[in-house]
C-alpha positions in Angstrom: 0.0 0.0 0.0 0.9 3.6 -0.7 0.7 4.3 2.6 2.0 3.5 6.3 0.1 1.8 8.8 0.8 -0.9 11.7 -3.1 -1.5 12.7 -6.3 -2.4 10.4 -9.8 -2.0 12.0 -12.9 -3.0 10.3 -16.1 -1.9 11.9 -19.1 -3.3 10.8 -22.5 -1.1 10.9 -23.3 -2.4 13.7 -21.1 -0.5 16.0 -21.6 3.0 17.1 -19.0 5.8 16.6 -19.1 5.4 20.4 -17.9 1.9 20.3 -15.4 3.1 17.8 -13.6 5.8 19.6 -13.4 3.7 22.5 -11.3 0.9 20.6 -9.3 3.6 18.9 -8.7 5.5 21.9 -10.0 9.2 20.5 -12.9 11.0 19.8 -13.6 11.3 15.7 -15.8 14.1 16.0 -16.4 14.4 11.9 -17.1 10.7 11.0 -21.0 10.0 10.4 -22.5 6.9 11.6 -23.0 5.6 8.1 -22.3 1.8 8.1 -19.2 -0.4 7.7 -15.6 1.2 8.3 -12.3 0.2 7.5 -9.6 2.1 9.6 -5.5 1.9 9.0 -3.3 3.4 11.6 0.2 3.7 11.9 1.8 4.7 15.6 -1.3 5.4 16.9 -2.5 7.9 14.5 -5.1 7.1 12.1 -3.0 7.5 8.5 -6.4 6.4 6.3 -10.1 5.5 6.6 -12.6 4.3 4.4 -16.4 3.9 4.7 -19.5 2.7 3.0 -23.5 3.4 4.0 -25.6 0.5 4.2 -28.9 0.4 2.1 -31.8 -1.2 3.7 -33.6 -1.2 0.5 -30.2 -3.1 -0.9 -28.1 -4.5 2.1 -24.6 -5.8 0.4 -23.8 -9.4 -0.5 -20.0 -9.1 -0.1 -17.8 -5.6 0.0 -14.5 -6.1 -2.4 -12.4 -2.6 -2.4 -9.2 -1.6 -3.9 -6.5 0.6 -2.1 -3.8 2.4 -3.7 -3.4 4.0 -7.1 
């Protein structure tokens, strides 16, 4: 990958941004509660983060993603 990290997180919808500050340790104050969350981290500092809603209407099958360039 084209950038550093040490930690992966991947938060499904089902936890709250609550849940997810506690496990990283900080308060993200301009994430949205939106769905499922993938989260790299390098010395403790969040270096990248991904996201992607959830449709009720259309709830996903599988999630396949692509980092980098």
């Amino acid at each position: 990958m084209s950038f550093d990290w040490d930690s992966m997180y991947y938060f499904s919808g089902a936890y709250s941004l609550e849940d997810i500050d506690r496990t990283l340790g900080r308060n993200i104050h301009d994430w949205t509660d939106v769905g499922d969350r993938l989260v790299f981290s390098c010395h403790n500092r969040i270096t990248r983060h991904y996201e992607w809603p959830m449709k009720a209407d259309n709830p996903p099958c599988g999630v396949a993603f692509q980092i980098g360039n």
